[in-house]
C-alpha positions in Angstrom: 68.5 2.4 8.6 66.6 3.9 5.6 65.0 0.9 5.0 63.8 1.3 8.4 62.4 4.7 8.1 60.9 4.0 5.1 58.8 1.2 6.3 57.9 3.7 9.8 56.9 6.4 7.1 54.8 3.8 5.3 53.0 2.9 8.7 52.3 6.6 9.5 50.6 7.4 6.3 48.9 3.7 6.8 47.6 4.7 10.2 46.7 8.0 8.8 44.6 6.9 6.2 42.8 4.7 8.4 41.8 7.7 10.8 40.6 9.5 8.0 38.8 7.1 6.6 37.1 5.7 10.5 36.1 9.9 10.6 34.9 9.9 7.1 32.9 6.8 8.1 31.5 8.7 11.0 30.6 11.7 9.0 28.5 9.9 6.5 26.8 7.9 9.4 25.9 11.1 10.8 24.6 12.7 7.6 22.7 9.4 7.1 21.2 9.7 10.6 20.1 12.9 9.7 18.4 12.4 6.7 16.6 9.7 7.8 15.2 11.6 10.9 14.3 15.1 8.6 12.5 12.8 6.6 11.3 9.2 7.8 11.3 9.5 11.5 8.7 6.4 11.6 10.1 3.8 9.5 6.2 2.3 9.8 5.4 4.6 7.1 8.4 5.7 5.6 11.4 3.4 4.1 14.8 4.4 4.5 17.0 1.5 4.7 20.9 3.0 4.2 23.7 2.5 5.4 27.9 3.1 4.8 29.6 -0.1 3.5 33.4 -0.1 3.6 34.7 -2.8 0.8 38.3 -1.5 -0.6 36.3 1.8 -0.7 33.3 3.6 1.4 30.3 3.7 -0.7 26.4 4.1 0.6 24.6 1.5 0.1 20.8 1.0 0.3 17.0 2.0 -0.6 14.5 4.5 0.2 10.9 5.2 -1.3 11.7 9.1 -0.5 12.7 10.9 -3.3 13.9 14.2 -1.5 16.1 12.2 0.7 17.1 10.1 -1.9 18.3 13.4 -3.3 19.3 15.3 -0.4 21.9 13.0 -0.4 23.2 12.6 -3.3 23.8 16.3 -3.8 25.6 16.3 -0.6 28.3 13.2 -1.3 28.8 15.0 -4.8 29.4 18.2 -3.1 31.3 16.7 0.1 33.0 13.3 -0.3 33.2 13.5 -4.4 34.7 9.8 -4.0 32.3 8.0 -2.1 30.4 5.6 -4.6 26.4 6.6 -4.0 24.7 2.6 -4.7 21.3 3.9 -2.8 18.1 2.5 -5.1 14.9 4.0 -5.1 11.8 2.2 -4.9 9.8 1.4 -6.6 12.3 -0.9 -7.6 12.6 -1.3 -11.5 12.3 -4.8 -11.9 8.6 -4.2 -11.3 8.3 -2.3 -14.6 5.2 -0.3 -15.4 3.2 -2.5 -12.0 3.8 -0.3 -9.1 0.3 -0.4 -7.9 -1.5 -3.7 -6.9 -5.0 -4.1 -5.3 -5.5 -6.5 -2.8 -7.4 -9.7 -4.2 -8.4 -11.6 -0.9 -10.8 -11.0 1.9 -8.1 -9.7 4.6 -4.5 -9.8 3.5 -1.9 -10.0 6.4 1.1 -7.8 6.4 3.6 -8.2 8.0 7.5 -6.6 9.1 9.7 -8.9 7.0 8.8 -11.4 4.3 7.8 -14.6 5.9 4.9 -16.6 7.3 6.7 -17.1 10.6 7.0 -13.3 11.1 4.6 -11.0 13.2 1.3 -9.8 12.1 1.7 -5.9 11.7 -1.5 -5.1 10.3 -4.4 -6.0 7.4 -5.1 -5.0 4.0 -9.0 -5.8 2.9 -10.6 -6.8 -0.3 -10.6 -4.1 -3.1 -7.3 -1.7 -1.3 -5.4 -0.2 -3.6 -1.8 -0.2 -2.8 1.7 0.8 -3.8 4.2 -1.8 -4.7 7.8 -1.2 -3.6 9.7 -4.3 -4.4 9.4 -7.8 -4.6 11.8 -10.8 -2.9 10.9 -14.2 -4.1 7.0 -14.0 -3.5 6.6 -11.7 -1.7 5.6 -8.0 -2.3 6.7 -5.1 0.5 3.3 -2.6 -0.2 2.6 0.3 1.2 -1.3 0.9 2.0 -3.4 4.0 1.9 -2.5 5.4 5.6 1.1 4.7 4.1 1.9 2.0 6.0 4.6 -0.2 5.2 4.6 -4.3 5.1 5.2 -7.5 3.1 2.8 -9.3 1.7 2.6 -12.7 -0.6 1.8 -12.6 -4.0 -1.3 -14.2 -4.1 -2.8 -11.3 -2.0 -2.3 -9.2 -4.5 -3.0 -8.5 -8.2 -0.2 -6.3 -9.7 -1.3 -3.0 -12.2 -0.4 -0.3 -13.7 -1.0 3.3 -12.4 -3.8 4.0 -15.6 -5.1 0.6 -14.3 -5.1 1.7 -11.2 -7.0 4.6 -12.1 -9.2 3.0 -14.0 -10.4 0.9 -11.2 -10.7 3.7 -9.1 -13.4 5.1 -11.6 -15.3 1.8 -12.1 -18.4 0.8 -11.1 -18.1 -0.9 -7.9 -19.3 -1.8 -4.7 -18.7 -1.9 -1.0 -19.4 -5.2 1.3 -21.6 -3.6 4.3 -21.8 -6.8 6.2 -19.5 -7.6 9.2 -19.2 -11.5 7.3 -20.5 -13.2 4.0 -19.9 -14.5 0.8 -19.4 -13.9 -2.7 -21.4 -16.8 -5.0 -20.1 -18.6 -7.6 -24.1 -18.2 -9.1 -27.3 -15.7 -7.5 -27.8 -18.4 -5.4 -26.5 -18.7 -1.5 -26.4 -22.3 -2.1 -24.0 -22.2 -4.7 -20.3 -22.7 -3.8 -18.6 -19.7 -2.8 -16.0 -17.7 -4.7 -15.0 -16.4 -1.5 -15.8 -14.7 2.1 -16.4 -11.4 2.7 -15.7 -9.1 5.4 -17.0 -5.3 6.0 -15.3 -3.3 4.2 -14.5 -5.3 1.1 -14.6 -3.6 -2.2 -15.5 -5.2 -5.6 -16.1 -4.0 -9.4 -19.9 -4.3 -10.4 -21.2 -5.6 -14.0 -24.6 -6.5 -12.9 -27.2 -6.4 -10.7 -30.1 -9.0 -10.5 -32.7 -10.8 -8.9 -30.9 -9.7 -5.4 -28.2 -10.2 -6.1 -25.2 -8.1 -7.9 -22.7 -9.7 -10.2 -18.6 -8.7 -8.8 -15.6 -9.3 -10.4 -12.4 -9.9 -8.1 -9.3 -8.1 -9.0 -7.2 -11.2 -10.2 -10.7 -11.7 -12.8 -12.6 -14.3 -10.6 -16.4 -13.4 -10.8 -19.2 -14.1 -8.5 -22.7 -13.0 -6.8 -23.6 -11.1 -3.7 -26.3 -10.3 -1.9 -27.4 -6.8 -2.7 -28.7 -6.2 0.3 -25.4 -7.0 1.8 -23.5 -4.2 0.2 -23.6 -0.3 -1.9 -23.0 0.8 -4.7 -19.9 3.2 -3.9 -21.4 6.1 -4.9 -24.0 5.5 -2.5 -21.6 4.9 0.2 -20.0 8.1 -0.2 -23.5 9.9 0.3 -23.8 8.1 3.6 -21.0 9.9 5.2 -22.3 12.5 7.4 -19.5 12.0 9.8 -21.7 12.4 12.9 -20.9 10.7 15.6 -24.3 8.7 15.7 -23.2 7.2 12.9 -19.8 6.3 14.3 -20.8 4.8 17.0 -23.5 2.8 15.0 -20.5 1.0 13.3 -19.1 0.6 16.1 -21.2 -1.5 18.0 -21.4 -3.7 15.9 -17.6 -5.1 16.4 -19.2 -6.1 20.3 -17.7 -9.5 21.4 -15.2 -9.7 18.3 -12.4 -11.5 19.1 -8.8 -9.3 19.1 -6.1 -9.8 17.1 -2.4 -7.9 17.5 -2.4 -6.5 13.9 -6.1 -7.1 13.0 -8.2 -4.3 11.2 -11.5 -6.4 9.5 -14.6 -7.7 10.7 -13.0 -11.1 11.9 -10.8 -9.6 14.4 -8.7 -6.4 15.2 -6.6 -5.2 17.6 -7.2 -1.6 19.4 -6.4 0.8 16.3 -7.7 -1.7 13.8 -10.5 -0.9 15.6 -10.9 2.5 15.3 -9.0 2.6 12.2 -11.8 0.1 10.3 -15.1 2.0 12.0 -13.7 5.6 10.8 -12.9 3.7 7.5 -16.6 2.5 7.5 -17.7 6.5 7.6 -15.4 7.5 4.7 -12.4 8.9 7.0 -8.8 7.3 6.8 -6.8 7.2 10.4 -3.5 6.2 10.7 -2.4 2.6 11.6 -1.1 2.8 15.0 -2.7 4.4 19.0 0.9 6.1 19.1 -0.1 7.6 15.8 -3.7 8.3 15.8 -3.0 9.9 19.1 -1.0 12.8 16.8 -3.9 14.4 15.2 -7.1 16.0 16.0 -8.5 18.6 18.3 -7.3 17.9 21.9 -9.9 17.4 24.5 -9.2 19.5 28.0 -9.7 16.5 30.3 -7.5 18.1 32.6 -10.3 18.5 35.6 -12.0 15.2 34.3 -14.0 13.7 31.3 -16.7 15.9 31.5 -15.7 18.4 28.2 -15.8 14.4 26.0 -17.5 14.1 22.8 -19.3 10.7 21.8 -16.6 9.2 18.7 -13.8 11.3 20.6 -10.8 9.0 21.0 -9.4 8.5 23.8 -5.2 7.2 24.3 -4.3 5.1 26.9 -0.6 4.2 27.8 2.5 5.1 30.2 2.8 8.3 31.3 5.6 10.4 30.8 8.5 11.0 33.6 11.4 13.5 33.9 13.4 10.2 32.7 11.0 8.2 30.7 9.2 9.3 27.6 5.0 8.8 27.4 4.2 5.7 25.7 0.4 5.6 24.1 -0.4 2.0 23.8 -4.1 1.8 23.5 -7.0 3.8 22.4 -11.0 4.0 22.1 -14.2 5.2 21.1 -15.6 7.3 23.7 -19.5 7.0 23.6 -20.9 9.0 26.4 -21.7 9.0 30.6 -17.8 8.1 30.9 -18.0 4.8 28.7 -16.1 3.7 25.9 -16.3 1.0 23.4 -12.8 -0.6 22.6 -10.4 -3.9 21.6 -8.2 -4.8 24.4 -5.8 -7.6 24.5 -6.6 -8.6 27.8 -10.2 -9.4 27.4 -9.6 -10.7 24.4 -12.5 -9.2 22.7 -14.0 -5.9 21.7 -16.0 -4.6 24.7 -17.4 -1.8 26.8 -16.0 0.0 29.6 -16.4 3.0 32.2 -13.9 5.0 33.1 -16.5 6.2 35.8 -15.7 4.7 39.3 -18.6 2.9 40.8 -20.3 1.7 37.5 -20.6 -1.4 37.1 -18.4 -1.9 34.0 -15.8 0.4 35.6 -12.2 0.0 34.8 -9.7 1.5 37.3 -6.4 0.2 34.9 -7.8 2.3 31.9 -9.0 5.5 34.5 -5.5 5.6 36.1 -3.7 5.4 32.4 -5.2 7.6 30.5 -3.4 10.0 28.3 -5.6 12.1 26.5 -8.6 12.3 24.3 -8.4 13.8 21.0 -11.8 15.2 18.8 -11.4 13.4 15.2 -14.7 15.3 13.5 -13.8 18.5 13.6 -10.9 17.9 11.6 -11.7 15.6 8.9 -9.9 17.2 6.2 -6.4 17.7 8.2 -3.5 15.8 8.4 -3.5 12.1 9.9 -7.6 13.0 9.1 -8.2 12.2 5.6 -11.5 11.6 3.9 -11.3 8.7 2.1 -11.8 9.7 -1.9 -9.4 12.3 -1.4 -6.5 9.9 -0.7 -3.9 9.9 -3.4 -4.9 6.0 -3.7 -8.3 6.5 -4.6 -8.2 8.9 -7.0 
């Protein structure tokens, strides 16, 4: 008989333990839930990959590029579970060493979710980007771009540097590819055999410039020639921003007839926000990535009564509207130019186009009239959040 209440005592503490340990569990997955939404509530820009392992003893387990979170919650398990082991890493991940920056060394590089060819496109990197590096597996790199967006990448898309390096580049003498396609020259001579192609937007140290031609150097040390009248000094880009929306617009058109591409953002093809995001690029203002993002920031248009209060280079969100059970979805977005017309990349024509949201014209679309969200004025706020001019980004100082 005391055998037998010993071995009912021993299964009461047993199933004791268990329940506090399943609402111990619980706790931290709440406190992990929160973090993550006070501080990356858009994993597309923010990593926070944590989670509560339970191996002969709870720990937290993960890694984060967020410092204050990464704190936040260590100074809470210290102060409220004492015993749980904290095993969270934060990126930049060491094994990199003193190469946390990289610039991208290839016409367009593609980024995408997880490391592998097979996976989806997410979006584009150009020629000349500076970005952060977070970690590597095998080879690939998971980088982090100027509008802080978050993908993998392979290692020959990159060149990996040091932060004085970094800055150091930033300072050089360089220039800017102005044509929508081209080449760089293995000698001043279009003839020659090409070091490689070039798409708008495409940034490249200087050494020299003749006979029409200026002398680049690639960031992994490949050198070449390009046409000088197929590019700018960057100094002389940076006086061409007036942000007007002539200007804008100018860029714009000349995307007409490009094919699209889900994650595109160059000159060979883009998706809707590629788009927008590479023409504002093109005029010295950074957007972020994604329609659902862009649609964020900026001064909102009252289109309320109809589109008669649009700006030309307003952009304007398309998508599912909102319910009492369904939340709005913003899926698509465009350059408004004027008269009720707006030039835009969507997936159904396949190609960047123009359309009128104006029934009875002859290019007039009644899907994009009836879905339209809003429209939201980017030039008056170049400056603000989600707005940024581009030498002012942390990346290009």
């Amino acid at each position: 008989m005391k055998h037998l209440y010993k071995h009912l005592a021993f299964l009461v503490i047993l199933f004791f333990s268990a329940g506090c340990l399943q609402l111990q569990q619980k706790e931290l997955n709440n406190l992990i839930s929160d973090i993550c939404q006070k501080y990356a509530p858009d994993n597309r820009i923010a990593f926070f990959n944590v989670q509560v392992k339970k191996n002969g003893q709870i720990a937290v387990d993960g890694e984060t590029d967020i410092i204050s979170a990464y704190n936040e919650l260590d100074s809470i398990l210290k102060t409220d579970h004492p015993k749980v082991e904290f095993n969270v890493n934060l990126l930049p991940s060491k094994s990199l060493g003193e190469h946390t920056w990289g610039i991208i060394t290839v016409s367009v590089a593609c980024l995408r979710p997880v490391p592998g060819n097979s996976a989806e496109l997410i979006t584009q990197a150009l020629l000349g980007t500076p970005v952060k590096i977070l970690k590597r597996e095998s080879n690939w790199y998971l980088i982090q771009t100027p509008d802080s967006y978050l993908g993998w990448t392979k290692e020959g898309s990159l060149s990996l540097i040091t932060e004085d390096e970094m800055h150091r580049y930033n300072h050089s003498e360089r220039i800017i590819f102005t044509g929508m396609a081209g080449f760089c020259y293995r000698s001043p001579d279009e003839n020659s055999q090409p070091v490689s192609d070039l798409v708008l937007g495409n940034i490249l140290e200087a050494t020299d410039v003749s006979s029409g031609f200026c002398k680049v150097k690639f960031p992994d040390g490949r050198t070449g020639f390009v046409k000088s009248n197929e590019c700018l000094p960057i100094d002389k880009w940076k006086e061409s921003f007036t942000h007007s929306p002539k200007k804008i617009l100018e860029t714009a058109m000349k995307f007409l007839g490009l094919p699209y591409l889900w994650g595109g953002t160059s000159s060979k093809a883009v998706d809707c926000s590629g788009f927008t995001k590479t023409v504002f690029f093109m005029n010295g203002i950074i957007l972020q990535r994604d329609a659902s993002q862009q649609v964020l920031f900026g001064d909102l248009v009252n289109t309320s009564e109809g589109y008669e209060k649009l700006a030309p280079a307003d952009l304007l969100f398309f998508g599912t509207h909102g319910t009492d059970s369904t939340k709005e979805s913003v899926t698509h977005v465009g350059i408004y130019i004027g008269n009720g017309e707006i030039i835009h990349s969507p997936s159904s024509s396949s190609r960047v186009k123009i359309n009128s949201l104006i029934a009875g014209s002859e290019n007039y679309s009644s899907y994009l009239d009836t879905i339209f969200i809003r429209a939201r004025r980017i030039l008056t706020c170049v400056g603000n959040p989600g707005i940024e001019p581009v030498f002012e980004n942390d990346f290009y100082h």
